[in-house]
C-alpha positions in Angstrom: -13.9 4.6 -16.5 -15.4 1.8 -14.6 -14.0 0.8 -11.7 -13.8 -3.7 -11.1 -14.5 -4.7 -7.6 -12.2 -7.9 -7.1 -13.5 -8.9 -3.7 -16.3 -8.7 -1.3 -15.0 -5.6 1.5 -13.2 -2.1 0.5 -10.9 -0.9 2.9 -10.1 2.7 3.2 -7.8 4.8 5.5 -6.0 7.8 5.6 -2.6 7.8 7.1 -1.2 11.2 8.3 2.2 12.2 10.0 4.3 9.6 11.8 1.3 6.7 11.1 1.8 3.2 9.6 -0.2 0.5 8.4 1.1 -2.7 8.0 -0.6 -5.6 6.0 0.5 -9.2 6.1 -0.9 -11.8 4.2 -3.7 -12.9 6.3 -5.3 -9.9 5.8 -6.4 -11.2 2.5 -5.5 -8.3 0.5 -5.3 -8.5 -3.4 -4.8 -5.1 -4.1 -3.7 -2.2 -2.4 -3.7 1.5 -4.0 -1.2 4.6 -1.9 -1.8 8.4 -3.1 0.5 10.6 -1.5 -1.2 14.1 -1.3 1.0 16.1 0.5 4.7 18.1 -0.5 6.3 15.6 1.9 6.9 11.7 0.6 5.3 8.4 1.6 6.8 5.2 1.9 6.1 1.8 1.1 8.0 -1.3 2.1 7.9 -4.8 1.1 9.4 -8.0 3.1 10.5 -10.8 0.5 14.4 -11.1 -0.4 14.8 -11.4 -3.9 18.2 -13.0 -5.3 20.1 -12.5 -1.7 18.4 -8.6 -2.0 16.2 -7.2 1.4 13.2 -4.9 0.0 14.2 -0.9 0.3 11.1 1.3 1.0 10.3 3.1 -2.1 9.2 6.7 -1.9 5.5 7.8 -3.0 5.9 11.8 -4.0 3.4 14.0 -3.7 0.3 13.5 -6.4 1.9 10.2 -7.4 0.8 7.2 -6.4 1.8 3.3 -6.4 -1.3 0.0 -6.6 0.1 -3.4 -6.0 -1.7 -6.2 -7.3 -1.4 -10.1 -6.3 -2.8 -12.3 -9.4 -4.7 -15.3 -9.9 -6.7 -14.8 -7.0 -3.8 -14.8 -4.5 -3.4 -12.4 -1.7 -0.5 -9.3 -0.8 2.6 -10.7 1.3 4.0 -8.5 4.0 4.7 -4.6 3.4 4.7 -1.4 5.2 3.1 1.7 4.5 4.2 4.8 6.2 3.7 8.4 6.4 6.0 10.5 8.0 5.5 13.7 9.9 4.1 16.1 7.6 3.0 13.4 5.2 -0.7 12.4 3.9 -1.8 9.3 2.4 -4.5 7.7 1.0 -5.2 4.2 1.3 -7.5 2.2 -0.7 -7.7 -1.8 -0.6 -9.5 -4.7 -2.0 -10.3 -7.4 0.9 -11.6 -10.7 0.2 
């Protein structure tokens, strides 16, 4: 299956126990891909407040794995990505 680049610079990282990465807007992200690969969870958590709501962090189990996408050319608001102690996750992005 091919894979579509959406933008000019791919970001990769791995995140391992008790590490975050937090992306904001101005990093000009449009899509963002977390793949937990270890028995112990991941999180992800977002900033907006939907209908008088706050975001939760929603878990990433092991071999599962979560992509957010902005459309229309727009970029990723606020969220945080976190792996606990014991935790590994991958981190792929699309920047620009």
């Amino acid at each position: 299956m091919p894979i579509e680049i959406l933008g000019n610079e791919i970001f990769t990282q791995t995140l391992t126990g008790t590490e975050s990465l937090s992306i904001t807007e101005a990093d000009g992200v449009g899509t963002i891909s977390v793949l937990c690969t270890s028995s112990t969870a991941g999180s992800i958590l977002g900033a907006a407040t939907i209908d008088g709501k706050a975001s939760e962090a929603i878990s990433v189990a092991e071999n599962n794995s979560v992509t957010i996408s902005a459309s229309n050319g727009k970029t990723l608001g606020t969220l945080t990505i976190t792996a606990p102690s014991g935790c590994t996750l991958l981190v792929i992005a699309n920047q620009g």
